[in-house]
C-alpha positions as CSV (number, residue, x, y, z in Angstrom):
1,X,0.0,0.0,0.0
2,X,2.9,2.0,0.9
3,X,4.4,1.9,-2.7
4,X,1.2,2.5,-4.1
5,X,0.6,5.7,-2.5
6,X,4.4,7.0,-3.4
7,X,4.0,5.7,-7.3
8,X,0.9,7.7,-7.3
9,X,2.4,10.9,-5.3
10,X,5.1,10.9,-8.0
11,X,3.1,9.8,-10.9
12,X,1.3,13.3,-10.2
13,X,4.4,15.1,-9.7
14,X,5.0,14.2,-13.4
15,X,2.1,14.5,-14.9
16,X,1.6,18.2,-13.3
17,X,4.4,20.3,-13.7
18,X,3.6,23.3,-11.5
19,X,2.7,20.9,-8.5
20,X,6.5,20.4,-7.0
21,X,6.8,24.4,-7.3
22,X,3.6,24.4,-5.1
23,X,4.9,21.7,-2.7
24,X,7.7,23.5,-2.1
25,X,6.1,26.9,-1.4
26,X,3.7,25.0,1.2
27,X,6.4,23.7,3.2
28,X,8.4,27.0,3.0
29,X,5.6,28.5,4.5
30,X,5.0,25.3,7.2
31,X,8.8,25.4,8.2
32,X,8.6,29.8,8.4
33,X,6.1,28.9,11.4
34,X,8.2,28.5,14.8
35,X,5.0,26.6,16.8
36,X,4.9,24.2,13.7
37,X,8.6,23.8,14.0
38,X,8.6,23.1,17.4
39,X,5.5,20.9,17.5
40,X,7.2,18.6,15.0
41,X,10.9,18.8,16.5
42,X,8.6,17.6,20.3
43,X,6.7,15.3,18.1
44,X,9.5,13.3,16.8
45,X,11.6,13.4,20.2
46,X,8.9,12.2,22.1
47,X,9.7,8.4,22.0
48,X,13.1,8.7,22.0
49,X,12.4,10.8,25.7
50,X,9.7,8.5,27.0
51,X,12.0,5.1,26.2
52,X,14.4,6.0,27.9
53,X,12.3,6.8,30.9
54,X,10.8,3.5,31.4
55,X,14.2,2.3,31.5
């Protein structure tokens, strides 16, 4: 399923030219916002944190 979903995510990156420019000015825009950054930075972190606390 996984493959599926990244043929068709890049299937429509070829097919549509002006859809990678719009990708990336979406996620400029994401990554410009320090909450979002921060969120995601605490979001990945967290189970690295909370394994080695049950040690």
């Amino acid at each position: 399923m996984r493959w599926l979903i990244l043929g068709a995510l890049l299937g429509l990156l070829l097919a549509v030219p002006g859809v990678p420019a719009v990708a990336a000015a979406m996620l400029v825009a994401l990554f410009t916002q320090p909450l979002f950054v921060a969120f995601v930075l605490g979001a990945l972190a967290r189970p690295i944190i909370v394994r080695r606390w049950t040690r």
